[in-house]
C-alpha positions in Angstrom: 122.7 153.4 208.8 126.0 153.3 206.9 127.2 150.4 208.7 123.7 148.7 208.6 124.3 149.2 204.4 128.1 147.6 204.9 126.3 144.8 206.9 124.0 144.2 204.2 126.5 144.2 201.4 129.0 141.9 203.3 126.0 139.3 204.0 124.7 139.4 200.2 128.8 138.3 199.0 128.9 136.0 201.2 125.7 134.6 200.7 125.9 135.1 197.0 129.6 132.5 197.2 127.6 130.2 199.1 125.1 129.5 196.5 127.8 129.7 194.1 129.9 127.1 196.1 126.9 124.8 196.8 125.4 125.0 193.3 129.3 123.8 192.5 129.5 121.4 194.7 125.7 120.2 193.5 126.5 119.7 190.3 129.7 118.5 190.7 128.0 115.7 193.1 126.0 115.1 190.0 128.3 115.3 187.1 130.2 112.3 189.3 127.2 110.5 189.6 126.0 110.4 185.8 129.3 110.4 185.0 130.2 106.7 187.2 126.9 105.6 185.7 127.2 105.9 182.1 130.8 104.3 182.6 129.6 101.3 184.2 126.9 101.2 182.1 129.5 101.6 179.0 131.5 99.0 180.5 129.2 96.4 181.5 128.2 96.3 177.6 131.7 96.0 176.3 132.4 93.8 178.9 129.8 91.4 178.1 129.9 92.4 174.5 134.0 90.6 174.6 133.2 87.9 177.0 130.5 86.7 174.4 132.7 87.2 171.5 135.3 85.7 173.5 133.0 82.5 174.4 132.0 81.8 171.0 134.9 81.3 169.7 136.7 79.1 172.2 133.4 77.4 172.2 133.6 76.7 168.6 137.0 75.6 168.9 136.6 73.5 171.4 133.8 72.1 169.4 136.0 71.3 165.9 138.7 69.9 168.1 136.5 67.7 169.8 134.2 67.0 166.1 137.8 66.0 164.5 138.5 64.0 167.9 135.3 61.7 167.3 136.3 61.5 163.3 139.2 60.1 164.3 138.6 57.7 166.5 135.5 56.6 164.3 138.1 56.3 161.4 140.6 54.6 163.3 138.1 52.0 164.3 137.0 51.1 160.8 140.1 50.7 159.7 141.0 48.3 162.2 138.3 46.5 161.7 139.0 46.3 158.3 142.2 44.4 159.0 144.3 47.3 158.7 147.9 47.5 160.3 147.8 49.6 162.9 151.6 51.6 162.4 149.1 52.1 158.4 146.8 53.5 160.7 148.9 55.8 162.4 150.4 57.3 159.1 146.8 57.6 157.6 145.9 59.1 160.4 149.0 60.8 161.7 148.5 60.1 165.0 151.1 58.0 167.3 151.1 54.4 168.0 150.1 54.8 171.3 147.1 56.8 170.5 145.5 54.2 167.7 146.2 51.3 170.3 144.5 53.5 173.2 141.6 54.5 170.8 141.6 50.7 169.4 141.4 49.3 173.3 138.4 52.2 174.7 136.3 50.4 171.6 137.0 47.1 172.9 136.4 48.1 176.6 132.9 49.2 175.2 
């Protein structure tokens, strides 16, 4: 009977640590798994969240640069068809010789 009794005890520890272990091992399983998700999710916002930011402003960069581009050229043109000199040009401009007589010769071609 005694032994029976020791038996007993000895199987309720051991089962006891082996729903300790597994409801540790559960839950750690668990914690990993929201854990990974709410990360990625996290991340995928501030990801996109930069890119955007990111993509706006080179967009509107790139959009000045190529607004003053068009301004230039527009102005270069009218004053060479006003008769202007074209190293005039360049100075009101500030742009070099080669780039008034390229811009000057893309109108013609046109």
């Amino acid at each position: 009977r005694e032994r029976y009794l020791a038996y007993l005890r000895e199987k309720h520890i051991r089962d006891t640590k082996a729903i300790r272990e597994f409801g540790y091992n559960e839950g750690k399983e668990k914690g990993l798994a929201e854990g990974l998700a709410e990360g990625l999710e996290q991340g995928l916002e501030q990801g996109l969240e930069q890119g955007l930011e990111q993509g706006l402003k080179e967009g509107l960069e790139q959009g000045l640069e190529e607004g003053k581009k068009a301004n230039q050229k527009e102005v270069v043109i009218n004053l060479y068809k006003m008769h202007m000199k074209i190293e005039d040009i360049c100075k009101a401009i500030e742009l070099t010789k080669e780039e008034v007589e390229k811009i000057i010769q893309d109108e013609k071609n046109n």
